[in-house]
Backbone as CSV, one residue per row, in Angstrom:
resi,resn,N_x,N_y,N_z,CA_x,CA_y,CA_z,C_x,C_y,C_z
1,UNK,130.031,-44.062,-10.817,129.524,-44.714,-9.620,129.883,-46.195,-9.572
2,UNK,130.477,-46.697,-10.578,130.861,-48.343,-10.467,131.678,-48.691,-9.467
3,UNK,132.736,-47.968,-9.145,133.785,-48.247,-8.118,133.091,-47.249,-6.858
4,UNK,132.510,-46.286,-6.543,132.205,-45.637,-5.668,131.756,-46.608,-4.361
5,UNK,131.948,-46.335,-3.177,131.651,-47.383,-2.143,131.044,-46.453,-1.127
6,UNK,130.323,-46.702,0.304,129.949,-46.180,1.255,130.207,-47.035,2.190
7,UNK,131.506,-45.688,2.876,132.276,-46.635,4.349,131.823,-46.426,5.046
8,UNK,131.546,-47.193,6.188,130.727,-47.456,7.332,131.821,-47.555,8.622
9,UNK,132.072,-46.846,9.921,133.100,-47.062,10.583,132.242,-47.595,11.594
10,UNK,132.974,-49.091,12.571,132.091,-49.020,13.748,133.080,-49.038,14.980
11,UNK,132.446,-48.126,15.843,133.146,-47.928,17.133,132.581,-48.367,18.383
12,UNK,133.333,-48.721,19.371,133.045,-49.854,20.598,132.605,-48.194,21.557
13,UNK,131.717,-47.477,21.816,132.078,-46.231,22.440,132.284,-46.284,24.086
14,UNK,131.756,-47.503,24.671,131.987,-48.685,26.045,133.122,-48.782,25.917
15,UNK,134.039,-48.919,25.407,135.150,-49.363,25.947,136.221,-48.013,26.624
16,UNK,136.673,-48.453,27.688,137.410,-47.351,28.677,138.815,-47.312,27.855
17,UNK,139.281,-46.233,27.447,140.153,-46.170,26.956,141.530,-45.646,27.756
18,UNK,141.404,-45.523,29.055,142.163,-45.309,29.541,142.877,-46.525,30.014
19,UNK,142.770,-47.616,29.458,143.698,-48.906,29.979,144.583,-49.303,28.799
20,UNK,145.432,-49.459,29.109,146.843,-49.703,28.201,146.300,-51.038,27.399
21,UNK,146.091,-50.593,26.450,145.757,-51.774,25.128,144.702,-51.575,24.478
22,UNK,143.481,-50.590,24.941,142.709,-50.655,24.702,142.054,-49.997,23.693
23,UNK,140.815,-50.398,22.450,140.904,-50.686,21.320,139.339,-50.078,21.647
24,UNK,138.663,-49.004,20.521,137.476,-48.821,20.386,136.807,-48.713,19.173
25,UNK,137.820,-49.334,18.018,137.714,-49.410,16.905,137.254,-50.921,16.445
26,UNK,136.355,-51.108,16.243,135.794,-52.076,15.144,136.217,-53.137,14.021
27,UNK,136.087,-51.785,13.328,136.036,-52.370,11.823,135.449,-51.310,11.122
28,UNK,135.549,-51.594,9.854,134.612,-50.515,8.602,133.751,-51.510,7.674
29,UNK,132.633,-51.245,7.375,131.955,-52.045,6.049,132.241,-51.410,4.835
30,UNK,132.402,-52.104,3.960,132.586,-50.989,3.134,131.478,-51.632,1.814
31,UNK,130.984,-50.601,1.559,129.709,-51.494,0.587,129.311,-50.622,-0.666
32,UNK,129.552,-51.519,-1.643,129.974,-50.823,-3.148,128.668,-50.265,-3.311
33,UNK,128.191,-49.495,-3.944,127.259,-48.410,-4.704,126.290,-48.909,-5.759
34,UNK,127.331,-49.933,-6.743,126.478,-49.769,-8.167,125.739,-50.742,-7.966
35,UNK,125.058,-51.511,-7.458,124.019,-52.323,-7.216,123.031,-51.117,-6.793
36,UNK,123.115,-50.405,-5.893,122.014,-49.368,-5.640,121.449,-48.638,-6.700
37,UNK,122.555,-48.376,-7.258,122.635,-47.297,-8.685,121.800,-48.163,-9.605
38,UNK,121.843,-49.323,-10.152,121.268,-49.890,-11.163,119.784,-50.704,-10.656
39,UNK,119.928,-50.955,-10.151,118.686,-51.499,-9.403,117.733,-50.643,-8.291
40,UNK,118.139,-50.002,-7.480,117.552,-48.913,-6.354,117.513,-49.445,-5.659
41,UNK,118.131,-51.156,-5.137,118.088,-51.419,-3.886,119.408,-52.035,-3.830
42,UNK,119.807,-51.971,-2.567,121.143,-53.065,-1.975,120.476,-53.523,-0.682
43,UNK,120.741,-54.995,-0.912,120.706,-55.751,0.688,121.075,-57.001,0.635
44,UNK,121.993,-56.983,1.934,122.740,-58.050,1.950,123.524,-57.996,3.154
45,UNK,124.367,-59.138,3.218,125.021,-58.882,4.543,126.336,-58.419,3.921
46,UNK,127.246,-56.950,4.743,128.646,-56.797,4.920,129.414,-57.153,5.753
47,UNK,130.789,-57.349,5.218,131.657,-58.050,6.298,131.898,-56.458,6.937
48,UNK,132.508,-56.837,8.112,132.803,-55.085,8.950,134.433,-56.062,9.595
49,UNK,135.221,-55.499,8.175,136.951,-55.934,8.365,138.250,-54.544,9.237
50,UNK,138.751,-54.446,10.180,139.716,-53.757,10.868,140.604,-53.613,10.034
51,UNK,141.535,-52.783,10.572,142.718,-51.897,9.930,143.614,-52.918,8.867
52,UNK,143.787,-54.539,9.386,144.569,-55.262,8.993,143.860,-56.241,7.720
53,UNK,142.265,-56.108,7.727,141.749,-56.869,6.982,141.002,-57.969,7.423
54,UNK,141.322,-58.498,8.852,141.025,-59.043,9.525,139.068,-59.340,9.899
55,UNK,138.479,-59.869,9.464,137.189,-60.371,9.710,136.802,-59.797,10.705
56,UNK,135.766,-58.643,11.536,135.604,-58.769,12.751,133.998,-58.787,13.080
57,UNK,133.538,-59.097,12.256,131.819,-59.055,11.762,131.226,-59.320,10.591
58,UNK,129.729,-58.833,10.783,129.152,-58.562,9.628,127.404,-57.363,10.448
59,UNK,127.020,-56.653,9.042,126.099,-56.295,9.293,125.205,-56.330,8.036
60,UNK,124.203,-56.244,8.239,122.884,-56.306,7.516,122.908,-55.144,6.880
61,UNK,122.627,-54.917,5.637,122.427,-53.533,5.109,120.924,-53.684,4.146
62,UNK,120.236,-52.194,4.038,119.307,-52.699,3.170,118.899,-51.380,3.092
63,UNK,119.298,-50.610,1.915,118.997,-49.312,1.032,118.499,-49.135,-0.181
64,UNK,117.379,-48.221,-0.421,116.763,-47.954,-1.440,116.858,-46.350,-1.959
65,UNK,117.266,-46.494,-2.956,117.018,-45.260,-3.721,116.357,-44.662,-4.245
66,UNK,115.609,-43.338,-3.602,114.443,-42.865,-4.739,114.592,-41.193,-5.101
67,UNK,113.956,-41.215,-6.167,113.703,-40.155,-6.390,112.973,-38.963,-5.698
68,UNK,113.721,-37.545,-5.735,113.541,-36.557,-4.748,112.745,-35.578,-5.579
């Protein structure tokens, strides 16, 4: 679980895609695991970077792990 991550895709679902250029893709967060794993919580802010790497946000995340 050290390298394991949880990708997050975000999509514009407003945007009309029937116009020549037009883009309903986001970005992805991508937010590593082993902080959850060792601790039971993650929170923090993720960047939410597009196809190129490119910055196009951020979002708030905040997960806890428990036992089932």
């Amino acid at each position: 679980m050290n390298s394991t991550i949880l990708k997050i895709d975000f999509i514009d679902e407003s945007v009309e895609m029937t116009a020549t250029g037009s883009r309903d893709y986001i970005g992805s967060a991508r937010i590593p695991l082993k902080e959850l794993m060792t601790r039971g919580l993650m929170e923090g802010d993720v960047l939410i970077k597009d196809e190129h790497g490119s910055n196009t946000g951020k979002v708030l995340v905040r997960m806890t792990m428990q036992n089932a």
